[in-house]
Phi, psi and omega in degrees: 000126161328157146325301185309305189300319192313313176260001148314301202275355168270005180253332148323292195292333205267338161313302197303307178332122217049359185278159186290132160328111169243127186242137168242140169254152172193144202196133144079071189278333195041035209023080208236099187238055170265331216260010187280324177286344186260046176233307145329241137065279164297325187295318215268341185276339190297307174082049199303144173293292204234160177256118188249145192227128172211082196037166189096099181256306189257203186257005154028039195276347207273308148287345161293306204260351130317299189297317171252029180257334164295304159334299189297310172289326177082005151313150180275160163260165188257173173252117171240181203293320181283318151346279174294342166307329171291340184292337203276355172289285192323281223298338176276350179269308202297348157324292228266000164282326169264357147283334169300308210274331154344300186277022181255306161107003175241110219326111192249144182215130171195166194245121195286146200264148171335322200274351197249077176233178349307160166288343177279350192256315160300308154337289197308336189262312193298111196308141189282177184089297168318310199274172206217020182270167183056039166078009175302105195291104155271164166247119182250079184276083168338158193268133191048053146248140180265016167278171198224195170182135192298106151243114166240187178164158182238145170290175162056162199281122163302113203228160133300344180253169180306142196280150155249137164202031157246332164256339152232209175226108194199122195241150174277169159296336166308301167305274206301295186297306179285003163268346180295140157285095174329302181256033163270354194273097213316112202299332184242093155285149191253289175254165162215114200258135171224168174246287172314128182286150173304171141308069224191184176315320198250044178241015185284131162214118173064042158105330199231118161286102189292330183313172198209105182298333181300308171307309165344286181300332171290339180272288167341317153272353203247315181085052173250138220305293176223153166255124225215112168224183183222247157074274189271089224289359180214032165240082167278166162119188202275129146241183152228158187209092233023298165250327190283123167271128211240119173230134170269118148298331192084199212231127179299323215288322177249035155094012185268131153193192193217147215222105170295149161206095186070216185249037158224146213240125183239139191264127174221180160209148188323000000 
């Protein structure tokens, strides 16, 4: 961080002090990268404490659509020329989405989407200290509060099936849930960012169900205030599920997002 950014982002802090906690969510960017300036734009007037994010950066048609044509097919999927071709893609959405938020100088957290495989390639872009996938525990401490706040999350599309991670991202119930420690789990979570949505009001999109029972079930152990999710790109807006406030932000790629301010959520678009 610059000299500059520095007394920026320290007057940002010292502006955030008494204002109501504001988290802005955003999901499913799809490497849509006309909507980053008017996005600047909203961030510097909402002036958010943190950015919450829940995957999906690039476009992944080459490999999306290998995965379910093997699928479709009874087949393993293959690596063809559009595959490869596509990484030089992958690398340029994901360059230029996590140098916008970098350069916002303001705490961004986030989980890579089905489409942003392999996981490893999304990490190697993703600046450290952001991202929050695989149950990685961040900490965020608002400017004059003496609370600190949980922030977590699991990447990838939440499955009842075998995990995938070279043409999409898709983890089981096994890895996630039967791999959790129990008695690592904190009492209070603030977010738990998944990019599949529970099952609930906001995982419908066109008729089809985007939802994840695995999700469900993660609220059910973890208990987090709120869950902040994506996947299903035009079912924005709120449920609960039991104490947890369930928020869809809706898809960045057609200018949706969503805006916390305490414990009330406002839906806009750019």
């Amino acid at each position: 961080m610059s000299q500059n950014e520095d007394q920026n982002y320290n007057q940002d802090q010292n502006h955030h002090i008494n204002q109501p906690l504001t988290v802005m969510a955003l999901s499913d960017f799809h490497g849509s990268l006309h909507v980053l300036p008017l996005l600047k734009e909203k961030i510097k007037e909402i002036a958010p404490h943190f950015i919450l994010f829940s995957g999906d950066i690039v476009k992944g048609y080459a490999r999306g659509d290998e995965w379910l044509a093997a699928q479709e097919d009874g087949r393993a999927p293959r690596m063809t020329d559009g595959i490869t071709a596509e990484v030089r893609e992958d690398e340029k959405f994901y360059t230029h989405f996590f140098s916008f938020l970098h350069a916002l100088s303001i705490p961004s957290f986030a989980v890579p989407g089905n489409m942003d495989a392999p996981e490893k390639r999304f990490l190697q872009f993703c600046p450290p200290g952001m991202s929050a996938h695989r149950f990685q525990k961040s900490i965020y401490s608002p400017p004059g509060s003496s609370k600190d706040l949980l922030i977590t999350g699991f990447g990838g599309e939440l499955t009842e099936i075998q995990d995938e991670g070279t043409y999409v991202l898709q983890y089981s119930r096994s890895t996630i849930i039967d791999s959790l420690d129990l008695s690592t789990i904190p009492d209070e979570i603030f977010a738990l960012i998944t990019h599949s949505p529970p099952v609930s009001a906001v995982s419908v999109e066109d008729g089809q169900e985007k939802g994840s029972r695995v999700v469900n079930d993660l609220i059910d152990i973890l208990h987090p205030k709120f869950l902040f999710c994506g996947h299903a790109h035009t079912a924005q807006g709120t449920d609960t599920i039991g104490t947890t406030h369930i928020i869809n932000p809706g898809a960045l790629k057609y200018g949706n997002y969503a805006v916390i301010r305490g414990d009330s959520v406002e839906y806009n678009r750019l």
